[in-house]
N, C-alpha and C positions, 0 to 999 in steps of 0.2 A: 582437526577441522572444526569450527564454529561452527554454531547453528544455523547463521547467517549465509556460511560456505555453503553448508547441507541443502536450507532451502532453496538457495541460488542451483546449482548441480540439480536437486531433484527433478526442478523442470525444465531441464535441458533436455531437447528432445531430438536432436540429431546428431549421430555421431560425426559429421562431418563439422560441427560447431567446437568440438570440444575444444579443441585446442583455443578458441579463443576466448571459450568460457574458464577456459584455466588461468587463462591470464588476465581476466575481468576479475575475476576471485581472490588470484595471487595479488594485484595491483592494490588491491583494496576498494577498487570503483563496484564493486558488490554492497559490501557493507557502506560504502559513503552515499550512495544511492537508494539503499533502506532508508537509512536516516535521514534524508531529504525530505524521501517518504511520510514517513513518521514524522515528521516536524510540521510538514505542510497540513497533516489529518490534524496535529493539533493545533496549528493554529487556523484552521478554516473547517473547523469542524459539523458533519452532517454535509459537506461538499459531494459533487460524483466526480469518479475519475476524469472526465471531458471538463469539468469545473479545475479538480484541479489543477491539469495540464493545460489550463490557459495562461497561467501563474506565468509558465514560461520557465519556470526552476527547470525541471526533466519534461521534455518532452509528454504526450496523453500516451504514447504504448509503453516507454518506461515507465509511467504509474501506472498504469494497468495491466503491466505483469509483475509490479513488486508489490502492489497492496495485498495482494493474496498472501504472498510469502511476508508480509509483516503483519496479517493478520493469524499465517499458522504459528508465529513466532507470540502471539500474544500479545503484539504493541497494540493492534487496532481491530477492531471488532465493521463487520455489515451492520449496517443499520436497515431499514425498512426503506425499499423504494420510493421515487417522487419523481417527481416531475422534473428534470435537466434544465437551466436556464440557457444554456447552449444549447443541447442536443433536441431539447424540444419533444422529449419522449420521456416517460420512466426509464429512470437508471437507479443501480444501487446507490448508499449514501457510504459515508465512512466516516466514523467514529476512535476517538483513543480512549484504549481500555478504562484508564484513571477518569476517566467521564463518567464510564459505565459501575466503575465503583463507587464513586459518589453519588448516583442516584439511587446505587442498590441501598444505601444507608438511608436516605430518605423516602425511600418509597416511591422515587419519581421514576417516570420511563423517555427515554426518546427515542426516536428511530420511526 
């Protein structure tokens, strides 16, 4: 099983789901759905979930139950709250890691 499988499965939290989290996983719509993920953090980067579920790629509840799991996987890191252009409230933001390494070299911070 991928890491990908692991954190998808992890948060499944009813057993009356599974069977179809099995075949979200087996399908490969788990992992093609991280990577969405992960693509849209980088290229709309310090975005919040509701920001980027306007995109219209996946849906705001598919981004915000896979950011988490592609932030325990290492792709993308929270960033510091702000203010939502949508939601009109503080939200988290979402960052990719290789952002976060490039400012560790210079000294710079965002978030």
């Amino acid at each position: 099983m991928s890491k990908i499988d692991e954190l998808v499965e992890r948060d499944a939290g009813l057993e009356t789901s599974k069977e179809a989290l099995e075949e979200f996983v087996r399908s490969g719509a788990a992992a093609r759905q991280m990577r969405v993920v992960i693509e849209l953090v980088m290229e709309h980067e310090g975005w919040t979930s509701l920001e980027l579920g306007a995109l219209g790629r996946l849906d705001r509840y598919q981004i915000a139950r896979t950011l988490p799991q592609a932030e325990r996987a290492g792709a993308i890191r929270r960033g510091d709250p702000r203010m939502c252009r949508i939601g009109n409230r503080r939200a988290l933001t979402w960052w990719p890691v290789r952002e976060q390494l490039r400012l560790d070299l210079d000294g710079g911070r965002h978030g």
